[in-house]
Backbone bond lengths (Angstrom), bond angles and torsions (degrees), N, CA, C in turn:
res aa  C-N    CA-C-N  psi(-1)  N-CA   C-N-CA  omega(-1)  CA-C   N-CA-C  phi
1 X - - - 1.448 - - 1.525 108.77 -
2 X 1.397 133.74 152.38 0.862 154.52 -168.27 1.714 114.69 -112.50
3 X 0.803 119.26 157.48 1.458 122.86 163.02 1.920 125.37 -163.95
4 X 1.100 85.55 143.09 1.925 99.27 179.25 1.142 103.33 -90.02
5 X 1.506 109.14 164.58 1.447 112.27 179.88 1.462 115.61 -79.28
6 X 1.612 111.02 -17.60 1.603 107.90 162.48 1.443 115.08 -53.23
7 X 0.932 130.63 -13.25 1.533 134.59 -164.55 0.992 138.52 -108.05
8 X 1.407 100.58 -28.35 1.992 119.91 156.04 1.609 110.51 -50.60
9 X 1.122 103.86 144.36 1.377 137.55 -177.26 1.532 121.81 -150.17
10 X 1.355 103.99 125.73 1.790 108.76 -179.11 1.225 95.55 -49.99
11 X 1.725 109.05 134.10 2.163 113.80 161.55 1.528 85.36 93.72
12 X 0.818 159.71 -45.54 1.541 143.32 -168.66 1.560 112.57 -66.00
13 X 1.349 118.32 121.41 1.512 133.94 -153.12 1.169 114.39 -140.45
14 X 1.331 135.13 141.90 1.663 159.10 -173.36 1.491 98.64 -124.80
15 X 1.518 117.49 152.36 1.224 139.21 158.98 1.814 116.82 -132.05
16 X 1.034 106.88 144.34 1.562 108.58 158.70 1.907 95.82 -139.38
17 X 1.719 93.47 148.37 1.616 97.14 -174.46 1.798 83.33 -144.38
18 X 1.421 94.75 152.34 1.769 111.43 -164.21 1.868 91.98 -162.69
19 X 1.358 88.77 155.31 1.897 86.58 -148.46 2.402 59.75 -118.16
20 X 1.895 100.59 129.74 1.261 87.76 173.82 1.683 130.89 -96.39
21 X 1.017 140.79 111.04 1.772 153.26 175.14 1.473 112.36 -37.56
22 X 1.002 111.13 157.12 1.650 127.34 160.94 1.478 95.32 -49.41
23 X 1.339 94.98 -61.84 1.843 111.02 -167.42 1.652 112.81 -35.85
24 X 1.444 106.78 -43.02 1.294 131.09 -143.44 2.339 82.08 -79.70
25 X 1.689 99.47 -60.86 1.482 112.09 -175.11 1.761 106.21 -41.76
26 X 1.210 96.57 -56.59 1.838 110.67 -165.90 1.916 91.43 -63.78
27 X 1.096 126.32 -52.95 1.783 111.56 -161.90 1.746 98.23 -102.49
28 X 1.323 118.85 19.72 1.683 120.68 143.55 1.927 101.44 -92.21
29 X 1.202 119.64 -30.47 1.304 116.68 -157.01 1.913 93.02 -74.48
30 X 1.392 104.69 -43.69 1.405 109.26 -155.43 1.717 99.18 -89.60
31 X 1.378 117.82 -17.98 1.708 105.62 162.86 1.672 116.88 -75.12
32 X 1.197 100.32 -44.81 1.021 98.90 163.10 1.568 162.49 -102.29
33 X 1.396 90.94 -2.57 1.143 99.70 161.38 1.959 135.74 103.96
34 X 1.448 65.37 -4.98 1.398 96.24 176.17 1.239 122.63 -67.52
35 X 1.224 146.29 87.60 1.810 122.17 -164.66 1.267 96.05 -133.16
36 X 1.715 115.00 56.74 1.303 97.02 175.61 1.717 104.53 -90.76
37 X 1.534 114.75 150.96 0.982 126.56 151.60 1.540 137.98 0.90
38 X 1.254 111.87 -73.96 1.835 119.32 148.92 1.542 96.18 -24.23
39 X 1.064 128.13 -59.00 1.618 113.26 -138.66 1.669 83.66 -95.84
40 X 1.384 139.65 -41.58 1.302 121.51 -140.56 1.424 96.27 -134.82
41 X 1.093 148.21 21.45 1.237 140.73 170.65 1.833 128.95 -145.96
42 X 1.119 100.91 66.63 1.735 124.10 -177.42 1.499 102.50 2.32
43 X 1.706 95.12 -68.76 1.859 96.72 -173.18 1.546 108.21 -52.74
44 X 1.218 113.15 -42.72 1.640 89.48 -160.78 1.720 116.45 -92.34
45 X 1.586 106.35 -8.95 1.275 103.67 144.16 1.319 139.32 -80.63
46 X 1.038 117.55 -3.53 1.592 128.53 -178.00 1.465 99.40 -68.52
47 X 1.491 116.32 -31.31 1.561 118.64 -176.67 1.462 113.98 -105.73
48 X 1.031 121.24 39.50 1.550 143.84 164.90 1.502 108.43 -90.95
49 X 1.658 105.97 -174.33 1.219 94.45 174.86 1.369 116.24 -107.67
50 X 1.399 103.74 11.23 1.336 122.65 172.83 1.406 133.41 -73.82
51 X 1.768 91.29 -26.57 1.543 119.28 165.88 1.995 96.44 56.62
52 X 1.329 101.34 43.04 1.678 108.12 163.20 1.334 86.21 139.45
53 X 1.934 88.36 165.44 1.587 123.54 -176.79 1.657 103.62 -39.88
54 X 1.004 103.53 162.92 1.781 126.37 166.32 1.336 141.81 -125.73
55 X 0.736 144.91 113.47 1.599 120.78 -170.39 1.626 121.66 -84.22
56 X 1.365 101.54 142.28 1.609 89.87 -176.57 1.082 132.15 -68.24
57 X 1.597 114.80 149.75 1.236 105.46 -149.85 1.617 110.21 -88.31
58 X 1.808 110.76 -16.11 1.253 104.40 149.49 1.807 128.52 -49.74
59 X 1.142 100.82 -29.74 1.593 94.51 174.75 1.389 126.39 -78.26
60 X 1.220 111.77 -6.69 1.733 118.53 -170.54 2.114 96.54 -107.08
61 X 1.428 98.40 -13.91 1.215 102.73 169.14 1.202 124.32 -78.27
62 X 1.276 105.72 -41.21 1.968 115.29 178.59 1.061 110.10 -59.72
63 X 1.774 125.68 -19.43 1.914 104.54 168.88 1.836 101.27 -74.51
64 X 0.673 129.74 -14.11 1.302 116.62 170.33 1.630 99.17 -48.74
65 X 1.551 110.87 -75.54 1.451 108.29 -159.36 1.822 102.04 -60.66
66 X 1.532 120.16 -20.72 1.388 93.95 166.51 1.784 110.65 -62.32
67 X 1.100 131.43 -53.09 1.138 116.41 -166.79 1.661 105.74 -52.69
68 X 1.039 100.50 -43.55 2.145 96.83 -171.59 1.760 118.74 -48.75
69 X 1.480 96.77 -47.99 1.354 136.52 176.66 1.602 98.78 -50.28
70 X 1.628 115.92 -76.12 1.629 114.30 -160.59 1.773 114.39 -105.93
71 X 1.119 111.88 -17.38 1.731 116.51 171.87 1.621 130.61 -133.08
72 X 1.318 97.32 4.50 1.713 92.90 -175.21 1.770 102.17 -174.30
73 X 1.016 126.73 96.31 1.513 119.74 -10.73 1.386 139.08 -75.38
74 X 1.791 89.60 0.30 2.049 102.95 172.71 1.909 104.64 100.20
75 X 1.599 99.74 -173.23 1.528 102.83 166.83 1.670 128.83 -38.18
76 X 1.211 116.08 118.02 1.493 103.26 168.01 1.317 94.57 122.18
77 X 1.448 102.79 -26.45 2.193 86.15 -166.45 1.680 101.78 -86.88
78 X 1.119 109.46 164.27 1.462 123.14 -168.71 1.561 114.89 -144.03
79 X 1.215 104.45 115.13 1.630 134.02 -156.65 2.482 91.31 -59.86
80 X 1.023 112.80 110.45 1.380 122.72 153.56 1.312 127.69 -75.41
81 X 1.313 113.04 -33.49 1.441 113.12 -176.78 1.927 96.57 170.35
82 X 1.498 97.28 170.20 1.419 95.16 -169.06 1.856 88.72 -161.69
83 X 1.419 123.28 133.18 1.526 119.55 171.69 1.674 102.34 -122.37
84 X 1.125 109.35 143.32 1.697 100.61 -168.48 1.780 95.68 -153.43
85 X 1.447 95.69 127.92 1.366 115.13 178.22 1.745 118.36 -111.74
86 X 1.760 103.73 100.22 1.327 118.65 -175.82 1.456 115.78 -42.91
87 X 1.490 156.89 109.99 1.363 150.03 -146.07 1.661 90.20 -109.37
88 X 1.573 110.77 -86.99 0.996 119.55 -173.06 1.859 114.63 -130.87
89 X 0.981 118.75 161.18 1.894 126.24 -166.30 1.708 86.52 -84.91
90 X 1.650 77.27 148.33 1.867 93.84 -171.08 1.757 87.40 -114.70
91 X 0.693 94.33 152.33 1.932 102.54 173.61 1.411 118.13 -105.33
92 X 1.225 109.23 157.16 1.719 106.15 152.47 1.444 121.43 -45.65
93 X 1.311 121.06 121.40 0.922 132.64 170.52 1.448 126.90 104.58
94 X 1.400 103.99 -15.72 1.294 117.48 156.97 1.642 141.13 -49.72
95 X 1.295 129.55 112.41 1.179 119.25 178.40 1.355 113.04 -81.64
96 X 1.856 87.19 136.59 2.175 80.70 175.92 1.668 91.36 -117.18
97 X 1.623 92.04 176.73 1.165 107.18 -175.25 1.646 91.60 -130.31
98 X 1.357 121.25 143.81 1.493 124.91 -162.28 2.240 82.31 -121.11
99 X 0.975 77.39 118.73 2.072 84.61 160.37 1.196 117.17 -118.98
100 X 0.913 97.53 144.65 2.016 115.17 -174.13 1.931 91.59 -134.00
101 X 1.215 103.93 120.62 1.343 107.79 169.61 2.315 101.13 -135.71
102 X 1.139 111.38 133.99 1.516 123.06 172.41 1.999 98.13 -70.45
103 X 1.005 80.91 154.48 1.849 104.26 -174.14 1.133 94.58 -154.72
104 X 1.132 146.98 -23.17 1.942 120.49 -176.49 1.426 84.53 -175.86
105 X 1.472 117.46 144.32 1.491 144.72 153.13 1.240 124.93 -130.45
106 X 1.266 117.05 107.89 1.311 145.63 145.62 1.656 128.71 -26.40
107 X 1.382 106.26 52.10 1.836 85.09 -168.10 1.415 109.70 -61.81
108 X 1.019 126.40 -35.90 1.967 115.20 -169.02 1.580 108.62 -66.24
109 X 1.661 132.76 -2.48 1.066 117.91 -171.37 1.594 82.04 -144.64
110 X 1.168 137.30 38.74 1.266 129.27 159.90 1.321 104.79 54.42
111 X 0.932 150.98 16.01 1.772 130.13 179.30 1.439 103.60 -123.04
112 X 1.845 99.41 -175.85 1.661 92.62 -166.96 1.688 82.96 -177.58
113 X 1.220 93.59 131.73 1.633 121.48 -154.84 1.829 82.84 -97.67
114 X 1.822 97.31 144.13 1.607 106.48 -167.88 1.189 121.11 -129.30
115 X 1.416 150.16 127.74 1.350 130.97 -174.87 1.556 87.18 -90.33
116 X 1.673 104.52 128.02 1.590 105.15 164.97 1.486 109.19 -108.00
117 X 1.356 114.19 113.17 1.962 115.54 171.67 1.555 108.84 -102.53
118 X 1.243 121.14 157.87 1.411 142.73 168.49 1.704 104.76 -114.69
119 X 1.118 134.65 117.50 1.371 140.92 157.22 1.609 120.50 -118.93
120 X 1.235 90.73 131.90 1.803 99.28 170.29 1.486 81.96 -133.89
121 X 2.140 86.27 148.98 1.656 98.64 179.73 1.002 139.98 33.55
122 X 1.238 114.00 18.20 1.633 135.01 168.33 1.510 120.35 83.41
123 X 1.728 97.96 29.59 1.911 122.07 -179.75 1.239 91.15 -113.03
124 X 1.654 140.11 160.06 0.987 153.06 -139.41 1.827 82.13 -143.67
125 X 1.058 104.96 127.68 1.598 118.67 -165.18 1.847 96.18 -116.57
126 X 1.478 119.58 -69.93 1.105 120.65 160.87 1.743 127.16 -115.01
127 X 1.199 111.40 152.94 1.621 137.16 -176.76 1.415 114.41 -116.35
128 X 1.164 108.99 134.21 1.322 94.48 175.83 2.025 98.75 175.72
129 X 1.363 106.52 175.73 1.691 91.89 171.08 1.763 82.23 -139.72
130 X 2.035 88.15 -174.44 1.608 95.36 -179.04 1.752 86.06 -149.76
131 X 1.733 94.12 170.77 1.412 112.33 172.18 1.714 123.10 -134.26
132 X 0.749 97.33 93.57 1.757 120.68 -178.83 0.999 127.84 -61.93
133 X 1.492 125.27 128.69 1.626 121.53 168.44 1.920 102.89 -94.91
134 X 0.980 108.00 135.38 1.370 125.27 168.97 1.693 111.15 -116.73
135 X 1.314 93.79 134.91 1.532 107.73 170.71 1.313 114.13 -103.59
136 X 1.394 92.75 134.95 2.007 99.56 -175.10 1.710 104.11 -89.30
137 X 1.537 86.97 169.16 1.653 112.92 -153.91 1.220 104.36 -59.61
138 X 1.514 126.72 143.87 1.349 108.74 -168.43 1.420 113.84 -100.77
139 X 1.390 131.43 147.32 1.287 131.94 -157.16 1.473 114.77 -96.14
């Protein structure tokens, strides 16, 4: 679904949830570049305090921008900024659930302020909000 900025409303919310893979760790590690240890090497996370791998927490973040991107507010919107507070490490195998909830819209400047959450098992993994450009309905 899509949406215009006529159409936002405070409390109106999207989810996308994706259960995350090995697959998923190894081709976040290799786009980006990330290969730290935590994420890709059992032994030397096993002796953390994590006591095993992790997933990055940039990667449990990017379903956020799927939700911004494809359902809330959808095609067209364009990411301004985003602040995100790491809670707790999501693991392999973990399903997250990405929330997008509206908190304030801006019609004279097109944007629209976002609560972004991360949940696994019904613990709040990441916090954070965003600020959106929305394009109005076309005439």
């Amino acid at each position: 679904m899509s949406y215009y900025i006529e159409d936002l409303q405070s409390d109106l919310s999207a989810e996308y949830r994706k259960t995350l893979t090995e697959a998923d760790i190894v081709l976040f590690a290799g786009l980006s570049g990330d290969n730290n240890p935590m994420h890709i090497d059992e032994e030397f996370a096993a002796t953390t305090r994590f006591g095993g791998r992790i997933a990055h927490g940039m990667l449990s973040a990017s379903l956020i921008s799927t939700v911004i991107g494809t359902r809330l507010p959808g095609p067209g919107a364009i990411y301004m900024g985003q602040n995100l507070k790491f809670l707790k490490p999501v693991k392999i195998g973990d399903t997250v659930t990405a929330l997008v909830t509206v908190i304030e819209v801006n019609q004279e400047k097109q944007r629209v302020r976002l609560l972004t959450e991360c949940w696994v098992k019904g613990e709040k993994v990441i916090d954070g909000d965003a600020l959106v450009w929305v394009p109005r309905r076309p005439v």
